[in-house]
FIDO-321869 format. One record per residue (C-alpha): residue number from 1; residue in one letter; x, y, z. Coordinates in steps of 0.1 Angstrom, whole numbers. Example, Ala and Ser with C-alpha at 12.3 -4.5 7.8 and 13.67 -1.06 7.14 Angstrom:
<recs>
<1, 'a', <123, -45, 78>>
<2, 's', <137, -11, 71>>
</recs>
This chain:
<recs>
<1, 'x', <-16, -217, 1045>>
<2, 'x', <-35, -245, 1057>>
<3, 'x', <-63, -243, 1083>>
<4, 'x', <-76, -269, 1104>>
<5, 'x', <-106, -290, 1090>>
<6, 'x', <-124, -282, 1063>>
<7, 'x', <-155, -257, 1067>>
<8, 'x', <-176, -284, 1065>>
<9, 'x', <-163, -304, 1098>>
<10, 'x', <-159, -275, 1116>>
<11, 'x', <-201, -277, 1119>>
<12, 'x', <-198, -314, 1130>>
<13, 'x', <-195, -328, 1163>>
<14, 'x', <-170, -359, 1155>>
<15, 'x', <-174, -383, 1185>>
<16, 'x', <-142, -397, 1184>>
<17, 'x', <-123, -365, 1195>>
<18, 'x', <-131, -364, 1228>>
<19, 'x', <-122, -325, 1229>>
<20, 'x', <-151, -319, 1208>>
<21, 'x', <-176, -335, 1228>>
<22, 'x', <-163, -320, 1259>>
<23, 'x', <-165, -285, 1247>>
<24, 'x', <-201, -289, 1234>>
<25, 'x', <-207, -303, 1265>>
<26, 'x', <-192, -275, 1286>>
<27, 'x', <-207, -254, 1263>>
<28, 'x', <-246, -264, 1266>>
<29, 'x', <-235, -273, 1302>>
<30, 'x', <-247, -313, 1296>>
<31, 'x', <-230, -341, 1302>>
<32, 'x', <-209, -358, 1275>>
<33, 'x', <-234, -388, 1277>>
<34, 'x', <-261, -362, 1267>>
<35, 'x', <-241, -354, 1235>>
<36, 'x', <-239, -390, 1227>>
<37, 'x', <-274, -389, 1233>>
<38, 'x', <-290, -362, 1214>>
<39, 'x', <-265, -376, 1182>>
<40, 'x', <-283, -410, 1185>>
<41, 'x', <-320, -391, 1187>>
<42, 'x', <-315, -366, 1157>>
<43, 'x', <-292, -391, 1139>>
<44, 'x', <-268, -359, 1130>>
<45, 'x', <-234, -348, 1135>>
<46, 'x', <-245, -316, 1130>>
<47, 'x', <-235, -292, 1159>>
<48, 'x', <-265, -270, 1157>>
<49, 'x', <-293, -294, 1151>>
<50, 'x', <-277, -311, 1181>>
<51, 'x', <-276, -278, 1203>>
<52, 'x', <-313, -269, 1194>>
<53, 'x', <-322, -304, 1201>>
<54, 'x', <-306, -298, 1236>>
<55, 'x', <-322, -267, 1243>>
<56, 'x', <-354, -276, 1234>>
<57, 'x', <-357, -307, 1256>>
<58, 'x', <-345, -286, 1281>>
<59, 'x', <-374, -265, 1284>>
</recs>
């Protein structure tokens, strides 16, 4: 049985599916600009160093 994405992209953030950015972004309750954003500071596609990298600038 196959399963979407391997477990490896399923901890990415792949900007061109916009339904991924939009969920993080509803998610964190950012923008989708501030997605783009935070990928371009941490230089990661990694959903939680971009999450932590949104809460903490946050504070």
């Amino acid at each position: 049985m196959a399963t979407r994405g391997s477990k490896s992209e399923r901890g990415e953030v792949n900007s061109s599916q916009e339904y991924e950015v939009k969920y993080l972004a509803e998610k964190l309750g950012v923008s989708s600009q501030a997605i783009g954003g935070a990928k371009r500071a941490t230089g990661s596609n990694d959903r939680k160093v971009i999450e932590k990298y949104i809460k903490d600038k946050s504070k």
